[in-house]
C-alpha positions as CSV (number, residue, x, y, z in Angstrom):
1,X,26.3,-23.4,22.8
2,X,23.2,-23.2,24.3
3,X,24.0,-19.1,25.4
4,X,24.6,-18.5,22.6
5,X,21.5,-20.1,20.8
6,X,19.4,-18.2,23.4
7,X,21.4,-15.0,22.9
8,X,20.3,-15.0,18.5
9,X,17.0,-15.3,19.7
10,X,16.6,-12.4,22.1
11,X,18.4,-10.6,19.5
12,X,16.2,-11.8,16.7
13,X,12.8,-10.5,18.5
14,X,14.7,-7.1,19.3
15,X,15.2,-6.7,15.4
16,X,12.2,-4.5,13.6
17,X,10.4,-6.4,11.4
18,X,8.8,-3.2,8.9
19,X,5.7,-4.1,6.9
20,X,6.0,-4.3,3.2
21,X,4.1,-1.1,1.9
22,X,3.8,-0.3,-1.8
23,X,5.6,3.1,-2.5
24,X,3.1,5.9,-3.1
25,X,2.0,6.8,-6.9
26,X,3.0,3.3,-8.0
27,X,0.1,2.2,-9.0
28,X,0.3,2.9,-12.2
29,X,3.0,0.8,-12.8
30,X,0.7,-2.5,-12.2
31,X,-2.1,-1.2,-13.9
32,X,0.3,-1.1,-17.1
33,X,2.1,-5.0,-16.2
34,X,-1.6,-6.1,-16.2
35,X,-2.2,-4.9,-19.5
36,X,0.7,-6.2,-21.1
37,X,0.8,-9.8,-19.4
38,X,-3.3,-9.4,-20.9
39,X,-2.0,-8.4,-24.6
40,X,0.6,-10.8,-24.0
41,X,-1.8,-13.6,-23.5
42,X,-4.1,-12.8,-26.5
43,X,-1.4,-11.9,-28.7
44,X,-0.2,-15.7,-27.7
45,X,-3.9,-17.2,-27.9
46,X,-4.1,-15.7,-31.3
47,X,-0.8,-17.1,-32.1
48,X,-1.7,-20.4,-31.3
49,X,-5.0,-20.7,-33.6
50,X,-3.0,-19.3,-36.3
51,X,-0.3,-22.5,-35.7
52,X,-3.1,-24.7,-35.2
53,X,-4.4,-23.6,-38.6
54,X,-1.7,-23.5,-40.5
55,X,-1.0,-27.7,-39.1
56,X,-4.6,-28.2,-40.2
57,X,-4.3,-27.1,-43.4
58,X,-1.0,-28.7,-43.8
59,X,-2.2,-32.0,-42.7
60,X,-4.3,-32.4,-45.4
61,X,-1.0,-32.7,-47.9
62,X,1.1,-35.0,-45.5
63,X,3.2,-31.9,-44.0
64,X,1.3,-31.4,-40.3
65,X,4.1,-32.5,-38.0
66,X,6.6,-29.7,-39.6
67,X,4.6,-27.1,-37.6
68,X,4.3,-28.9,-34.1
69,X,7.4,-26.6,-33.4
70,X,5.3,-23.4,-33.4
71,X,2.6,-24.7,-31.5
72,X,5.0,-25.7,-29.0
73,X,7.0,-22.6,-29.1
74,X,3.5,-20.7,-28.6
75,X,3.4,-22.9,-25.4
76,X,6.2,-22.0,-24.0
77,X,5.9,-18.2,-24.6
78,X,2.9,-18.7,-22.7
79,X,5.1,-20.1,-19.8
80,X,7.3,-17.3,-19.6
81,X,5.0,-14.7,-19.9
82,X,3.5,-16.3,-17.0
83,X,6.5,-16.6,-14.9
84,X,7.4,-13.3,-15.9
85,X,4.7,-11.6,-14.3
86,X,4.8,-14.1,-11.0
87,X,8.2,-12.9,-10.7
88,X,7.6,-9.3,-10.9
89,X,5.0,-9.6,-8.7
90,X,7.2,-11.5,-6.0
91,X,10.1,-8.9,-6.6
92,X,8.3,-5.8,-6.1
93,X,5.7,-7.1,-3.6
């Protein structure tokens, strides 16, 4: 057991280990995902005043709690567009 423990780990530090390297002329390509996850975020922030607005002015006539949903929803879309840029960023490197 113990040969063949030993034997993994010669073999292990034999493998080549190559650097992650971003592919050339790529750049672009986060240049554009930072705009969008930036659009996405203001397009969400403005989202999210216009819910709170809408539950102010609905509060005044007993109906505020109807529209909790939206803000909530907002929330969440704020989530993914969050973990949807971690992710690309973790998948291409």
């Amino acid at each position: 057991m113990n040969t063949a423990l030993h034997l993994m780990n010669v073999a292990a530090g034999v493998l080549i280990d190559p650097k992650a390297e971003q592919p050339p002329g790529t750049d672009g390509i986060w240049v554009v995902a930072g705009w969008a996850k930036f659009a996405g975020f203001f397009v969400a922030a403005l989202a999210l005043i216009g819910a709170i607005v809408v539950l102010v002015l609905n509060n005044r006539r007993g109906e505020a709690m109807q529209h909790t949903g939206a803000i909530l929803g907002v929330l969440f879309g704020v989530v993914g567009i969050g973990a949807a840029f971690s992710l690309i960023n973790v998948l291409a490197g």
